[in-house]
C-alpha positions in Angstrom: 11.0 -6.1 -1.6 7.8 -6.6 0.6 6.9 -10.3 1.1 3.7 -12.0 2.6 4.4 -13.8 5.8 5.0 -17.0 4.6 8.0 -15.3 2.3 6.7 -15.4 -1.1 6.7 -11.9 -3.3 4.2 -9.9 -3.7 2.4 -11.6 -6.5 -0.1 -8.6 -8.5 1.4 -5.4 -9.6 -1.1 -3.7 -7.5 0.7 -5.1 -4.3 4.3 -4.3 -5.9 3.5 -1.1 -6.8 1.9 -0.4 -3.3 5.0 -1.8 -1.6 7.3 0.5 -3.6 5.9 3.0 -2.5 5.7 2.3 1.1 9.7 1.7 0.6 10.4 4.6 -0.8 7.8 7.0 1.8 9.1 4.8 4.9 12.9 4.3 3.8 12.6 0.5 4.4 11.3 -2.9 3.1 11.0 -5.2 6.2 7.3 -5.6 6.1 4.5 -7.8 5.1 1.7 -7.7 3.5 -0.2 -7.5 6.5 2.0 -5.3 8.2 0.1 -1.9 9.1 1.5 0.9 7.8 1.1 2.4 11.3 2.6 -0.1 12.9 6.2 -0.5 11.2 6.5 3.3 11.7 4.4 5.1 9.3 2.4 8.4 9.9 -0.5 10.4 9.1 1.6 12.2 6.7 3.1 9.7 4.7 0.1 7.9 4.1 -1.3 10.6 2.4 2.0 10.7 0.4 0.8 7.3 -0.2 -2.6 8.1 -1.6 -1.2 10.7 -3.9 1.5 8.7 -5.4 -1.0 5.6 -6.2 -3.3 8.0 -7.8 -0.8 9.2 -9.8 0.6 5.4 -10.8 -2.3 3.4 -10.8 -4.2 4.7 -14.3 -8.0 5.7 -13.1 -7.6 5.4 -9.8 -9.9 7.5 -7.5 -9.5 6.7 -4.3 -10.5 9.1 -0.9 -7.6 9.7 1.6 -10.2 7.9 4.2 -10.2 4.9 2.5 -6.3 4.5 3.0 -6.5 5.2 6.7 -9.1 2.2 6.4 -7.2 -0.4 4.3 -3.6 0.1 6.2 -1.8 -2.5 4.6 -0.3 -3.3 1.9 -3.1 -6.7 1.4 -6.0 -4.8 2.7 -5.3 -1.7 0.5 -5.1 -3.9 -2.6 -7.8 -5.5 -2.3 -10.1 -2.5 -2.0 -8.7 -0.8 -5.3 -9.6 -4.2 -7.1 -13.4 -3.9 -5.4 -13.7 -0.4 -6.4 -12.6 -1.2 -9.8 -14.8 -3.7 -11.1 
C-alpha cells in the first residue's frame, strides 16, 4: 500500500483508490503520496490508463486527461477531484 512520507496510510478512499491503481498500472507500491508519478517510473501512457480507470471507479467523475498530467501524484490528484466536486 502507498503511504505519506511520514508512514501513515492513505487515509480517504479517494487516495486508496488512486494508489491502487498506480500499483496495479506501475507493478509496484513503493511510493508516497507525493511521489510523481513520473518520477518513480511512470509514463505518458499509463497515466492515461490512470484517468480512464478513475473515471470508471470514482461514480461522476469527469475529469480531462490534462488535469492528470497536472496533479501527478497521488496527494495533488486527490485533492483536485475533491475541488472539482463540490
Amino acid at each position: 500500500m502507498a503511504v505519506s512520507e511520514s508512514g501513515a496510510a492513505a487515509d480517504t478512499e479517494l487516495e486508496d483508490t488512486i494508489a491502487a491503481i498506480w500499483q496495479e498500472i506501475l507493478e509496484f507500491d513503493d511510493f508516497g503520496w507525493e511521489d510523481s508519478f513520473f518520477d518513480i517510473g511512470g509514463d505518458s501512457m499509463q497515466l492515461a490508463i490512470v484517468r480512464n480507470r478513475l473515471v470508471d471507479e470514482v461514480p461522476n467523475l469527469e475529469i480531462p486527461l490534462v488535469a492528470v498530467y497536472q496533479h501527478p501524484s497521488v496527494r495533488a490528484l486527490a485533492a483536485y477531484i475533491r475541488d472539482q466536486q463540490w
